[in-house]
mmCIF file as gemmi writes it, N, C-alpha and C atoms, coordinates in Angstrom:
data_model
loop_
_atom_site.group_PDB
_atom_site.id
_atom_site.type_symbol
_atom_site.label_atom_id
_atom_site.label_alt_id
_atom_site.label_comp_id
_atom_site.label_asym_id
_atom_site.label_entity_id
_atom_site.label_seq_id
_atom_site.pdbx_PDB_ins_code
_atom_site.Cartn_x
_atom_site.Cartn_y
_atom_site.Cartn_z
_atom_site.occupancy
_atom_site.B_iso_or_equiv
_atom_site.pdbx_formal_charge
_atom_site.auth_seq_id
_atom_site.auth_asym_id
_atom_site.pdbx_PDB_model_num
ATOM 1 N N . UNK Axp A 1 ? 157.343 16.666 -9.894 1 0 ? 1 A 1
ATOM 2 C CA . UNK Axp A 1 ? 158.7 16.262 -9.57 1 0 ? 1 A 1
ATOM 3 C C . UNK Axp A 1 ? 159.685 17.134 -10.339 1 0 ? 1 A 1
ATOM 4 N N . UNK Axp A 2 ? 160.732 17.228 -9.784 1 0 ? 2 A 1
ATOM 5 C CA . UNK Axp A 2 ? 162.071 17.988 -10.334 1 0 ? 2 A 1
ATOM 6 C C . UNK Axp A 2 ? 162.24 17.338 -11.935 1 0 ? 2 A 1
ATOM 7 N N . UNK Axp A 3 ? 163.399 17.787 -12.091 1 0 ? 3 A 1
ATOM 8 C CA . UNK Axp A 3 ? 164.326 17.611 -13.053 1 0 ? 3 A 1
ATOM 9 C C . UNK Axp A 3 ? 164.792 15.595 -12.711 1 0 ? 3 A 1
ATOM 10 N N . UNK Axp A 4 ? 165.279 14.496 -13.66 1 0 ? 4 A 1
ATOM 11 C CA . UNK Axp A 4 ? 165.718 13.307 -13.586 1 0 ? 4 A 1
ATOM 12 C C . UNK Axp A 4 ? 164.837 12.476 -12.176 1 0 ? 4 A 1
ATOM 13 N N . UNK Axp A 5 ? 164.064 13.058 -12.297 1 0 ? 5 A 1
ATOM 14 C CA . UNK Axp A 5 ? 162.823 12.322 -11.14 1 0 ? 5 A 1
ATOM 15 C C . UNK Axp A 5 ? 162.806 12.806 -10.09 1 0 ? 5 A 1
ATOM 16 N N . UNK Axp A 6 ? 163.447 13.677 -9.345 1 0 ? 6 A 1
ATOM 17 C CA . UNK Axp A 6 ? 164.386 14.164 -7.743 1 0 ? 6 A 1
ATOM 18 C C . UNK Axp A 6 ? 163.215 14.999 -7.847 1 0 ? 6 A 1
ATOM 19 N N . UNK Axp A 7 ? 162.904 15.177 -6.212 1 0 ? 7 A 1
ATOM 20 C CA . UNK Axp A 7 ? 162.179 16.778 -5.79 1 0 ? 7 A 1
ATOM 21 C C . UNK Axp A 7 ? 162.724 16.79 -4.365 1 0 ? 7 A 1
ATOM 22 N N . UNK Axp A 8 ? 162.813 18.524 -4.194 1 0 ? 8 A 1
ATOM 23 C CA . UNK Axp A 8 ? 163.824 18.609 -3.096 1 0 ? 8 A 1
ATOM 24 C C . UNK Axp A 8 ? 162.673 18.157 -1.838 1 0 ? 8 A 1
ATOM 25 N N . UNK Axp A 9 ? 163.128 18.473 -0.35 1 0 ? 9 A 1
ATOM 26 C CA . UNK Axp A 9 ? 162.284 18.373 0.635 1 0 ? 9 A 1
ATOM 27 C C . UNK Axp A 9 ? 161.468 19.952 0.576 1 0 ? 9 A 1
ATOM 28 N N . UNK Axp A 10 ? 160.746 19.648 1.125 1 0 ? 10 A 1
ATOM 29 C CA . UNK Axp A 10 ? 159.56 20.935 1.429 1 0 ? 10 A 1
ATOM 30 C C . UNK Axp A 10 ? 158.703 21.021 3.037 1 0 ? 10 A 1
ATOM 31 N N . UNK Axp A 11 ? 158.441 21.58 2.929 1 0 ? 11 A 1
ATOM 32 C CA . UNK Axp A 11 ? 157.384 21.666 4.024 1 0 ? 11 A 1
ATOM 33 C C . UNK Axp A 11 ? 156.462 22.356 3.518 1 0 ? 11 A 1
ATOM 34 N N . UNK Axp A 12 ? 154.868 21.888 3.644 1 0 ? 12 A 1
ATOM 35 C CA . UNK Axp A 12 ? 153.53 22.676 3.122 1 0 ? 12 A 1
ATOM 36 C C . UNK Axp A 12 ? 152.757 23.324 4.637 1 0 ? 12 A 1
ATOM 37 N N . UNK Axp A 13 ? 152.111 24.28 4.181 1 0 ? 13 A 1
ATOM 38 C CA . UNK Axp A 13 ? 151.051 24.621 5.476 1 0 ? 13 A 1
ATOM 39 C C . UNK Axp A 13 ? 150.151 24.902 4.266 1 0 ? 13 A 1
ATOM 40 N N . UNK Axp A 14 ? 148.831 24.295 4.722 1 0 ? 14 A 1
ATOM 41 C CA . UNK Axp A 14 ? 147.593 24.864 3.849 1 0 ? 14 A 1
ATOM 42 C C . UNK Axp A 14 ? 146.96 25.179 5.55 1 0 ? 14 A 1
ATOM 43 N N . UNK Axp A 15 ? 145.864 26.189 4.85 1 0 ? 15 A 1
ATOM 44 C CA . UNK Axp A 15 ? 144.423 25.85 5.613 1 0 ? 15 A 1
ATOM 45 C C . UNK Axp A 15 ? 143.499 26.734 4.926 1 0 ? 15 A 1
ATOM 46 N N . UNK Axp A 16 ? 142.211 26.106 5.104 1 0 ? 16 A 1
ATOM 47 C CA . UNK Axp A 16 ? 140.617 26.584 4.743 1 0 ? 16 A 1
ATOM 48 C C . UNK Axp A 16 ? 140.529 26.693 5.742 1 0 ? 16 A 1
ATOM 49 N N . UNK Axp A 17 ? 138.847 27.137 5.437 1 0 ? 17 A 1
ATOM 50 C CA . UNK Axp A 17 ? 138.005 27.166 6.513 1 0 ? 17 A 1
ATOM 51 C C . UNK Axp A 17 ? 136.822 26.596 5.661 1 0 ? 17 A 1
ATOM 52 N N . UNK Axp A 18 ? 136.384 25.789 6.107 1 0 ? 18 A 1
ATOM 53 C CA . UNK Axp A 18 ? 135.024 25.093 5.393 1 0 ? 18 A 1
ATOM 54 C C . UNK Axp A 18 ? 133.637 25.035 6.275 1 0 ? 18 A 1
ATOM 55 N N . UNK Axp A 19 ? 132.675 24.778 5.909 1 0 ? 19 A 1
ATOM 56 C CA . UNK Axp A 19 ? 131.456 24.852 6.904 1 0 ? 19 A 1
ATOM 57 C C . UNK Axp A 19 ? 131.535 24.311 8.345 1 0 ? 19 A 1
ATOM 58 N N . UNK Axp A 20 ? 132.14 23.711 8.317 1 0 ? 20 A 1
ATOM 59 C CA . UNK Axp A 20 ? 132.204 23.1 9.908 1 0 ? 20 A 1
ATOM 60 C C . UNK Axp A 20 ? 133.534 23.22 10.457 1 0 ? 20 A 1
ATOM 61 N N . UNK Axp A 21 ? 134.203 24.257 9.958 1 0 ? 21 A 1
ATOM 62 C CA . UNK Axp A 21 ? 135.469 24.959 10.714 1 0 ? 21 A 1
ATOM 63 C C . UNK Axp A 21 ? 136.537 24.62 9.766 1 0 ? 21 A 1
ATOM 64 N N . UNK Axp A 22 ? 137.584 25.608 10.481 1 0 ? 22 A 1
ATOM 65 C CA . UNK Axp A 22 ? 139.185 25.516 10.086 1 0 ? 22 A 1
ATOM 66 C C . UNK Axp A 22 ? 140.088 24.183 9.893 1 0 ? 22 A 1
ATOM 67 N N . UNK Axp A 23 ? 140.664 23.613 8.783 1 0 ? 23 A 1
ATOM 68 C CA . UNK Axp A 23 ? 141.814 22.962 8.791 1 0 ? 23 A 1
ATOM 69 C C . UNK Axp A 23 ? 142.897 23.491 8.651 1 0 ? 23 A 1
ATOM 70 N N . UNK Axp A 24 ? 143.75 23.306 9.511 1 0 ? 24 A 1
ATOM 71 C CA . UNK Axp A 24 ? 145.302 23.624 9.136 1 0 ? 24 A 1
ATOM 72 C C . UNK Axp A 24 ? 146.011 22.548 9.332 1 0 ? 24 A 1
ATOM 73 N N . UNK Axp A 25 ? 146.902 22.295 7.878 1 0 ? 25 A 1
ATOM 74 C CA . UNK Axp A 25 ? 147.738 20.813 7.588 1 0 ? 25 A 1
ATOM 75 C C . UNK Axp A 25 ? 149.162 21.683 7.622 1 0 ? 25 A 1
ATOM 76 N N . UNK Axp A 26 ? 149.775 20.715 8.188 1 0 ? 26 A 1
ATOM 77 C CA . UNK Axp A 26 ? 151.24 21.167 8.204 1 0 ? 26 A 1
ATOM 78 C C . UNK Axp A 26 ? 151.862 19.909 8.168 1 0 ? 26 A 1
ATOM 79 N N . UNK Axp A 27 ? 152.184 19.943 6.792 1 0 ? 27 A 1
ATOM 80 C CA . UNK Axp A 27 ? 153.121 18.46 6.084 1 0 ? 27 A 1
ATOM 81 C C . UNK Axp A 27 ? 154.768 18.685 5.497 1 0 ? 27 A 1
ATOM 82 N N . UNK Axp A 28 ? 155.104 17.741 6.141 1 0 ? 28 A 1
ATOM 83 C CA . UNK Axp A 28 ? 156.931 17.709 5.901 1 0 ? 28 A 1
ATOM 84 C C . UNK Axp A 28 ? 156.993 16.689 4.688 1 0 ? 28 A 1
ATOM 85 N N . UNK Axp A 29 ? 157.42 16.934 3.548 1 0 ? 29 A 1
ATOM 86 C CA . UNK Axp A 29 ? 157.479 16.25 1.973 1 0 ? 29 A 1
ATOM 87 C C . UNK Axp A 29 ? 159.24 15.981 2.006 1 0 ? 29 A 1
ATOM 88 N N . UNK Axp A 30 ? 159.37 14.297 1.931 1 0 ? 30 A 1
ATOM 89 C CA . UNK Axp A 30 ? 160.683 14.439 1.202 1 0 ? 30 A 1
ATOM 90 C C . UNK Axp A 30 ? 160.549 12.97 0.013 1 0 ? 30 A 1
ATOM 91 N N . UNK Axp A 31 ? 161.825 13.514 -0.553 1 0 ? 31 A 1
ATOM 92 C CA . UNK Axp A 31 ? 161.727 12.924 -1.562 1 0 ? 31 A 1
ATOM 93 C C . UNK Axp A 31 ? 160.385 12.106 -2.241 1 0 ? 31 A 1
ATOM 94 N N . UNK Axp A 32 ? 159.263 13.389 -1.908 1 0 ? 32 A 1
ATOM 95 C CA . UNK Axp A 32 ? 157.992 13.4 -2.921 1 0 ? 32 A 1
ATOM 96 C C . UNK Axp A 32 ? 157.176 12.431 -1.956 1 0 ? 32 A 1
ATOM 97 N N . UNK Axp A 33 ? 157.444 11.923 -0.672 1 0 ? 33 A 1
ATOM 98 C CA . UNK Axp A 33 ? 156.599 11.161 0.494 1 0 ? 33 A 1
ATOM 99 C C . UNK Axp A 33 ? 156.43 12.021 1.717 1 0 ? 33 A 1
ATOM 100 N N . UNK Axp A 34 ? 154.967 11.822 2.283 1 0 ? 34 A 1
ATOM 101 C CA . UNK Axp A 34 ? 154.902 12.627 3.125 1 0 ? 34 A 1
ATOM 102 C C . UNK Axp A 34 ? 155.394 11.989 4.357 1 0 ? 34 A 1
ATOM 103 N N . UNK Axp A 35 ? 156.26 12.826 5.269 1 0 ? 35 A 1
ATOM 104 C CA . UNK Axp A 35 ? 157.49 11.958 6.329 1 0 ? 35 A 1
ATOM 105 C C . UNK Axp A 35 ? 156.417 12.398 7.256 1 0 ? 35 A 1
ATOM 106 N N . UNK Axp A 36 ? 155.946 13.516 7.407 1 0 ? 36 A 1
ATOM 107 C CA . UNK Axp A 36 ? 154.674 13.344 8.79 1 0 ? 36 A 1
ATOM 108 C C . UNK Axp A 36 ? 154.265 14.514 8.604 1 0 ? 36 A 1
ATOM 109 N N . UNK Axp A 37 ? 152.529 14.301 9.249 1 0 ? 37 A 1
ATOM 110 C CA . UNK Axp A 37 ? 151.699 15.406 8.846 1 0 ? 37 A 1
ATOM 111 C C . UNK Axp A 37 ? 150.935 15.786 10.464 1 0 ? 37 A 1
ATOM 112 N N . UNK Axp A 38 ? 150.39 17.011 10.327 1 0 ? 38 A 1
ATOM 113 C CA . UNK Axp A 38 ? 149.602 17.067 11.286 1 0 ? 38 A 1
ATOM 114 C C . UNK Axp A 38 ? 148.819 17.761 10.967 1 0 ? 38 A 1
ATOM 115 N N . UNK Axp A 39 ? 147.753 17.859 11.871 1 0 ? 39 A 1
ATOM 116 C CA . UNK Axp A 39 ? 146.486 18.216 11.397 1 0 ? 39 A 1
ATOM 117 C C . UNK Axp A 39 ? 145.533 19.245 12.52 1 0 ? 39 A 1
ATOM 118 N N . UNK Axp A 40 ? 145.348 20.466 12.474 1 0 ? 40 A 1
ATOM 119 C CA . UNK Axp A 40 ? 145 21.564 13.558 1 0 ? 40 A 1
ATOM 120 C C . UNK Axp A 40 ? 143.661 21.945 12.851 1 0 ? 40 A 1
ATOM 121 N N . UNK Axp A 41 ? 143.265 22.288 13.769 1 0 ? 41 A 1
ATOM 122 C CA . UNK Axp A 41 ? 141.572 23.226 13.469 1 0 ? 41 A 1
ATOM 123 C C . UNK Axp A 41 ? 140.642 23.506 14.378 1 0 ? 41 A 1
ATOM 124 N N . UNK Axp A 42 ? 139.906 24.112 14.065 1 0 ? 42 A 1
ATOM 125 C CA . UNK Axp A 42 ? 138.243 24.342 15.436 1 0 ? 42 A 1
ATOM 126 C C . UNK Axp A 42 ? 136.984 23.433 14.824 1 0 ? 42 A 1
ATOM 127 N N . UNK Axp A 43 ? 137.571 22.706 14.093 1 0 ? 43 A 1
ATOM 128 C CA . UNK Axp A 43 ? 136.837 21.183 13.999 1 0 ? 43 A 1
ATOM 129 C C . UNK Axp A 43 ? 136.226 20.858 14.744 1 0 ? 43 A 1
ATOM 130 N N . UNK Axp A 44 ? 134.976 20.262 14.773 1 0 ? 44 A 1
ATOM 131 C CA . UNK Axp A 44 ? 134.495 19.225 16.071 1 0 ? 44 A 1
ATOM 132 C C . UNK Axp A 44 ? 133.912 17.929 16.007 1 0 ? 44 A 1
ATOM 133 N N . UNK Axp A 45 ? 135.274 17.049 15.315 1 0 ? 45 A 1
ATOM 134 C CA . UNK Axp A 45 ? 135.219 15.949 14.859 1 0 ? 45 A 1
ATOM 135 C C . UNK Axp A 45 ? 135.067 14.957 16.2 1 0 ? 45 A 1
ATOM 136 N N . UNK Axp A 46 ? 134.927 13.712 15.743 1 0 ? 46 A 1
ATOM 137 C CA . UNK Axp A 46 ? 134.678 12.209 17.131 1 0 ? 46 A 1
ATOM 138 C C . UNK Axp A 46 ? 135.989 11.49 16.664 1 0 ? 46 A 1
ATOM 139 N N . UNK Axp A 47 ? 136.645 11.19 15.627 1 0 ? 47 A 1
ATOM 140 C CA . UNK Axp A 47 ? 137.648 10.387 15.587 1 0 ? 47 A 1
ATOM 141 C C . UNK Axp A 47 ? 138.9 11.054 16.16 1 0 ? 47 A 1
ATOM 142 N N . UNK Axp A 48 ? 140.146 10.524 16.485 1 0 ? 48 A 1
ATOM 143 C CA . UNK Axp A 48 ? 141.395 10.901 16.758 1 0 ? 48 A 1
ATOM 144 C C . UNK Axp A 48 ? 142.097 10.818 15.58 1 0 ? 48 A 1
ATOM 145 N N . UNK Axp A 49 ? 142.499 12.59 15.162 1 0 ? 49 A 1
ATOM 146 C CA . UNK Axp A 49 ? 142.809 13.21 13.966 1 0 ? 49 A 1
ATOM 147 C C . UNK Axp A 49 ? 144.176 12.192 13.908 1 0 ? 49 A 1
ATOM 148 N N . UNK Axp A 50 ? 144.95 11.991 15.04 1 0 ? 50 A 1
ATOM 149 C CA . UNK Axp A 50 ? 146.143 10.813 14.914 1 0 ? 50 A 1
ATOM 150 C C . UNK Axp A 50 ? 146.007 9.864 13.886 1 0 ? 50 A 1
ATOM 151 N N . UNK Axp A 51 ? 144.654 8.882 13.88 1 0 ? 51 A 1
ATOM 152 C CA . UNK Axp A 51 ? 144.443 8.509 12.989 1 0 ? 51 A 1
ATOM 153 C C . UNK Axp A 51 ? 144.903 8.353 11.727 1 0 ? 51 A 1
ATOM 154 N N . UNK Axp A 52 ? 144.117 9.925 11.097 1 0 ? 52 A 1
ATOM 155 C CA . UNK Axp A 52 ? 144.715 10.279 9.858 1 0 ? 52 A 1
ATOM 156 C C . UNK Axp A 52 ? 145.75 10.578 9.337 1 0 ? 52 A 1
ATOM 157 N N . UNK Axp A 53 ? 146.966 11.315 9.958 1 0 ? 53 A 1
ATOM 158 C CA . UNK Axp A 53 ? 147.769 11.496 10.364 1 0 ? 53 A 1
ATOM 159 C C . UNK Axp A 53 ? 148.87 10.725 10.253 1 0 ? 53 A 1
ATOM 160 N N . UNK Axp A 54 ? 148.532 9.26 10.983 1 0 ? 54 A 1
ATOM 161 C CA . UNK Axp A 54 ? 149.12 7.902 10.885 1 0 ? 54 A 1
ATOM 162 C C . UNK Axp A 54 ? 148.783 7.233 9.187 1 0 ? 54 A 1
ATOM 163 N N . UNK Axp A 55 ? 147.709 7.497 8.993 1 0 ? 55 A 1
ATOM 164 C CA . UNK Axp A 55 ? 147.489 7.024 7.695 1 0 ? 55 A 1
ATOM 165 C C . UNK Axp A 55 ? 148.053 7.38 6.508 1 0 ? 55 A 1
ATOM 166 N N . UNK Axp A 56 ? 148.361 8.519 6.48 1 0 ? 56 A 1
ATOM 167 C CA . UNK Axp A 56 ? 148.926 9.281 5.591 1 0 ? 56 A 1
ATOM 168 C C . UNK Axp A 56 ? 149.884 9.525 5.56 1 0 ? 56 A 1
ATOM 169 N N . UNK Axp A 57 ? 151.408 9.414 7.144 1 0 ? 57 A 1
ATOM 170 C CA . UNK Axp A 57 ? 152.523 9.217 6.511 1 0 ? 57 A 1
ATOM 171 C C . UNK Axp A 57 ? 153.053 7.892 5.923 1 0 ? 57 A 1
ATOM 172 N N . UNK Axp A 58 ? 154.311 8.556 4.934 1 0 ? 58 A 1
ATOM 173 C CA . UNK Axp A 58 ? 154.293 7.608 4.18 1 0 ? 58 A 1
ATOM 174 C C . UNK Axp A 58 ? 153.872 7.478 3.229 1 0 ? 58 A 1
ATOM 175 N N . UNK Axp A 59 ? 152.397 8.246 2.318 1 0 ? 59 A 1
ATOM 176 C CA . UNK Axp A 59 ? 151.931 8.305 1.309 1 0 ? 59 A 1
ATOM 177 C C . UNK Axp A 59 ? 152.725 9.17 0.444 1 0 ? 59 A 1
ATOM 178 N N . UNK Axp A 60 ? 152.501 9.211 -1.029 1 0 ? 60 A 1
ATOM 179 C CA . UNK Axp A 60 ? 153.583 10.067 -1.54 1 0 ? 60 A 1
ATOM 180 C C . UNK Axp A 60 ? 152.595 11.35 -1.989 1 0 ? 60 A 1
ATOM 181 N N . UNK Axp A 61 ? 153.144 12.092 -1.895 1 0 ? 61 A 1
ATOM 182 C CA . UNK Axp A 61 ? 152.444 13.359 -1.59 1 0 ? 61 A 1
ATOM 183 C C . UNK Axp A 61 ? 151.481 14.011 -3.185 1 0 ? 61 A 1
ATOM 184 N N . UNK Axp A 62 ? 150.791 12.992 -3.289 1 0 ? 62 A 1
ATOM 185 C CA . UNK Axp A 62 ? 149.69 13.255 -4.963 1 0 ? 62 A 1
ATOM 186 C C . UNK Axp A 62 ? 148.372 12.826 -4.113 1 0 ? 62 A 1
ATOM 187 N N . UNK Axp A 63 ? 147.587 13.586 -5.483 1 0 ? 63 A 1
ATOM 188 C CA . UNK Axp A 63 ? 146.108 13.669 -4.445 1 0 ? 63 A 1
ATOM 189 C C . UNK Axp A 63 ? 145.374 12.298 -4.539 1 0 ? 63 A 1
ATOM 190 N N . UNK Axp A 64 ? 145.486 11.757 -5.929 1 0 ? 64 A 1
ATOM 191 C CA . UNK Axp A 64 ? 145.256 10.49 -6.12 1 0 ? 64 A 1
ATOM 192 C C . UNK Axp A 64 ? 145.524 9.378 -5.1 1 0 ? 64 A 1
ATOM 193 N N . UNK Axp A 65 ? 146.71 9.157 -4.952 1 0 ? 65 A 1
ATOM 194 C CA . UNK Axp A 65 ? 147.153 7.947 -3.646 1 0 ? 65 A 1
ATOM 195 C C . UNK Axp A 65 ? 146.719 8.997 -2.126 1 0 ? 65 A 1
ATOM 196 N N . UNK Axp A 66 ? 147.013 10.048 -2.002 1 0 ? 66 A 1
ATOM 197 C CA . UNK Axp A 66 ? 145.991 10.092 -0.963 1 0 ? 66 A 1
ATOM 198 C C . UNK Axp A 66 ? 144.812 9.897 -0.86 1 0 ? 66 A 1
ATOM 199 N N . UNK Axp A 67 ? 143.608 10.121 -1.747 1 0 ? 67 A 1
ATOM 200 C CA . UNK Axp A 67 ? 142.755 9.461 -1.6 1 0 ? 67 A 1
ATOM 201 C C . UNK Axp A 67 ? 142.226 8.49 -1.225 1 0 ? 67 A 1
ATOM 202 N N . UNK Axp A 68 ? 143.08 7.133 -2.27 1 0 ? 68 A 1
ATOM 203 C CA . UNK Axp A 68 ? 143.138 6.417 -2.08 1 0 ? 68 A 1
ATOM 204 C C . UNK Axp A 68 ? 143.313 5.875 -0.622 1 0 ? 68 A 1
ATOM 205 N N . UNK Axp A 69 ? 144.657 6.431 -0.118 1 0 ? 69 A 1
ATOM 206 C CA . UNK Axp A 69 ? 144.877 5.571 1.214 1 0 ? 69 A 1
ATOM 207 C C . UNK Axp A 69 ? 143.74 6.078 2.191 1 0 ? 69 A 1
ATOM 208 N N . UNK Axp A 70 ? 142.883 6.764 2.339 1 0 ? 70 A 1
ATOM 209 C CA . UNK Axp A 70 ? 141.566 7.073 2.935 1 0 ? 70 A 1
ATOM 210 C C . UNK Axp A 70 ? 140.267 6.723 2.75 1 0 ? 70 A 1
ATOM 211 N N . UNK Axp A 71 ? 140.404 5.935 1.4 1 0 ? 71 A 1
ATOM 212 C CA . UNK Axp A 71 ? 139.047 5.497 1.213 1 0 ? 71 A 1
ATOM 213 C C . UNK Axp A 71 ? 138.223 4.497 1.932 1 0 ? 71 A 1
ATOM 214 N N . UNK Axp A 72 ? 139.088 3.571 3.445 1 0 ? 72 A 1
ATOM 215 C CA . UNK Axp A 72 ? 138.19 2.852 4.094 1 0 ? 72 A 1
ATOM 216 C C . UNK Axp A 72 ? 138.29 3.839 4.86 1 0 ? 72 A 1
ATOM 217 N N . UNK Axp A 73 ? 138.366 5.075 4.993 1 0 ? 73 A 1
ATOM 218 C CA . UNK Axp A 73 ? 138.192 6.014 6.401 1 0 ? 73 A 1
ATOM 219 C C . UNK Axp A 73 ? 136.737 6.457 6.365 1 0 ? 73 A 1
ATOM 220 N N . UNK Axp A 74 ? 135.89 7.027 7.463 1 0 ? 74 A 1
ATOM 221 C CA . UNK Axp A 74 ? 134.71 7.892 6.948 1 0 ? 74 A 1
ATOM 222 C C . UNK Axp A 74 ? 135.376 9.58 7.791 1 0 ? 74 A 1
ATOM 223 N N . UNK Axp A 75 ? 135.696 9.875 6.48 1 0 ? 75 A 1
ATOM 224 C CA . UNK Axp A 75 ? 136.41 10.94 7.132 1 0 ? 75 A 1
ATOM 225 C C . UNK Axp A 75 ? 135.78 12.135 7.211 1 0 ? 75 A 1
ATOM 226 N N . UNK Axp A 76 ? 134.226 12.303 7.497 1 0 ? 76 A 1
ATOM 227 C CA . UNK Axp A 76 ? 133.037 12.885 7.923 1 0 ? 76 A 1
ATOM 228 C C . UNK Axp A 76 ? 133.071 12.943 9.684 1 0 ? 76 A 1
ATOM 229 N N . UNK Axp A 77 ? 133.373 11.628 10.473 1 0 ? 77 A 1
ATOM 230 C CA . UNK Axp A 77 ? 133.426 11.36 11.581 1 0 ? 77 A 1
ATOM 231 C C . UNK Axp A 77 ? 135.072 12.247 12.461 1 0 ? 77 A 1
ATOM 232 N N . UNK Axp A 78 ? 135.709 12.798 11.436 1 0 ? 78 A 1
ATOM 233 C CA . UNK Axp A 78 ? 136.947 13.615 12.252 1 0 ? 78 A 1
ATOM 234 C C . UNK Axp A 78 ? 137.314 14.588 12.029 1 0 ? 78 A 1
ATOM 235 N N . UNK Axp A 79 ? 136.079 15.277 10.895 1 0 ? 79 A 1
ATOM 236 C CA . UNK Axp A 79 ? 136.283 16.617 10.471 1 0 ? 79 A 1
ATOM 237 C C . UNK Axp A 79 ? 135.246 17.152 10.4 1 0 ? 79 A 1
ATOM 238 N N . UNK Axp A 80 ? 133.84 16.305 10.13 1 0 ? 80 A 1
ATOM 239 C CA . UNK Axp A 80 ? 132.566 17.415 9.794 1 0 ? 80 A 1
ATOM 240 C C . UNK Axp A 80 ? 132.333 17.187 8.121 1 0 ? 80 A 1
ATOM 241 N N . UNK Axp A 81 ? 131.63 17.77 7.789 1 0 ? 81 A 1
ATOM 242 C CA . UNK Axp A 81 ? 131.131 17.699 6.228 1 0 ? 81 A 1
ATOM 243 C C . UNK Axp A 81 ? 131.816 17.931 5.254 1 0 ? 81 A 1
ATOM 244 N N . UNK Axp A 82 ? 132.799 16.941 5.34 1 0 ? 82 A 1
ATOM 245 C CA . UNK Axp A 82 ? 133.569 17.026 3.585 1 0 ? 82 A 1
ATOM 246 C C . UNK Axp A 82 ? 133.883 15.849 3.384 1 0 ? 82 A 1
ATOM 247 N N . UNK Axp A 83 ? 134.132 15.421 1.901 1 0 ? 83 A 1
ATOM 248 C CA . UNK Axp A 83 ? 134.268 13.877 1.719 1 0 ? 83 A 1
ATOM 249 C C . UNK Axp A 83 ? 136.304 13.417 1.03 1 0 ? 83 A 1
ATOM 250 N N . UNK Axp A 84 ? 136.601 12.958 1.057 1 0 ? 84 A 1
ATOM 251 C CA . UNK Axp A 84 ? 137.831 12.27 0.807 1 0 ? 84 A 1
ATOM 252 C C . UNK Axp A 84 ? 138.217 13.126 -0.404 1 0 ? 84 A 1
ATOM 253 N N . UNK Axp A 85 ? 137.277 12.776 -1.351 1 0 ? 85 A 1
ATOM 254 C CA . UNK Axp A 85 ? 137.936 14.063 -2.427 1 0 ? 85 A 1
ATOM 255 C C . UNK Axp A 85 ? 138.455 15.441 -2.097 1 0 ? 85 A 1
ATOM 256 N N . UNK Axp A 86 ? 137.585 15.902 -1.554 1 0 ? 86 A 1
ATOM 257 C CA . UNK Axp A 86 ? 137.386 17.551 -1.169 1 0 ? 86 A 1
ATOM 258 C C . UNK Axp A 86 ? 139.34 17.462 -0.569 1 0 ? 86 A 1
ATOM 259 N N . UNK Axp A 87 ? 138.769 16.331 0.792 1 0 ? 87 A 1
ATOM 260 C CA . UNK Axp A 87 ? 140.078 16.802 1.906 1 0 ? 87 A 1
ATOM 261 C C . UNK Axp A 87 ? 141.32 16.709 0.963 1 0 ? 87 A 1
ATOM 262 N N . UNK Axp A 88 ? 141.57 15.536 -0.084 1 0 ? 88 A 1
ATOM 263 C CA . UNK Axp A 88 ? 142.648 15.254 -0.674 1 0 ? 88 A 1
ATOM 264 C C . UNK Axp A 88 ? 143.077 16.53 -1.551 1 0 ? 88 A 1
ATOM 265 N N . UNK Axp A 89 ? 141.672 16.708 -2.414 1 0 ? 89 A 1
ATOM 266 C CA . UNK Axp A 89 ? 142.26 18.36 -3.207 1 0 ? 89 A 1
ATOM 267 C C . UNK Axp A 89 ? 142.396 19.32 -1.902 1 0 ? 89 A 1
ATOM 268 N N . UNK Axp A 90 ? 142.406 19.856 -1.193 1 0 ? 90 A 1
ATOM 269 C CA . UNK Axp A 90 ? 142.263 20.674 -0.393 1 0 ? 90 A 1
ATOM 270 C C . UNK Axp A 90 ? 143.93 20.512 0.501 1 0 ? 90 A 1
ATOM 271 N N . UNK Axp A 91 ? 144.435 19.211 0.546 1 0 ? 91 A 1
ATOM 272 C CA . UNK Axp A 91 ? 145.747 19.069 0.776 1 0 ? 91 A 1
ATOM 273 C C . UNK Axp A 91 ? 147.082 19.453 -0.675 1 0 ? 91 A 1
ATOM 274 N N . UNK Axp A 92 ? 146.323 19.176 -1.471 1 0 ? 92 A 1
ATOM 275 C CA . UNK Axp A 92 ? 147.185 18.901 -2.544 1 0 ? 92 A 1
ATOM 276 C C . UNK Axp A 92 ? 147.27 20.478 -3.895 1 0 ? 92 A 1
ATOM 277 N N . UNK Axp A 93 ? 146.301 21.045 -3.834 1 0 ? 93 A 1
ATOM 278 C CA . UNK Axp A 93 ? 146.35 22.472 -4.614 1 0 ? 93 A 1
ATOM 279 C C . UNK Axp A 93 ? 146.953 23.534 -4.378 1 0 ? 93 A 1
C-alpha cells in the first residue's frame, strides 16, 4: 500500500506458461480490491473460468486472502495441474 494507507488504481497483466498451458490474468486493482479479473489461456480445464473470476472479484488484491477465497475451489478441475498456492503466488509476484 501507498503512503497513509491509499494505493492508486492499477491494472496487472501476468502470464506463465505452466505444464498444462498458458495463463493470462488481466486484473483491474482499486483501492487495493480486485474490481474484476479475467482469466485467458490454452488451458484445457472442465470448470467455467467465470467461476473464478466471480470469486475473486472483490477480494483485496494479497496472495493470502486470495487463497483463501479459493480454498473450497478444486482449482485443478479449470486449469490443469497447479494447486491454490501456486495460482495465488503466480497472481500476486
Amino acid at each position: 500500500e501507498w503512503n497513509y494507507g491509499r494505493s492508486p488504481e492499477f491494472n496487472v497483466q501476468k502470464k506463465n506458461r505452466f505444464s498444462f498451458g498458458q495463463i493470462d490474468a488481466r486484473v483491474y486493482v482499486r483501492e487495493g480490491m480486485i474490481k474484476s479479473i479475467r482469466l485467458y489461456g490454452d488451458f484445457l480445464g472442465h470448470g467455467e473460468i467465470s467461476d473464478i473470476e466471480n470469486i475473486l472479484t472483490g477480494v483485496k488484491f494479497e496472495k493470502n486472502l486470495i487463497r483463501e477465497s479459493l480454498e473450497n475451489i478444486e482449482i485443478e478441475r479449470y486449469f490443469g495441474d497447479i494447486n491454490i498456492e501456486d495460482f495465488a503466488d503466480f497472481l500476486t509476484r
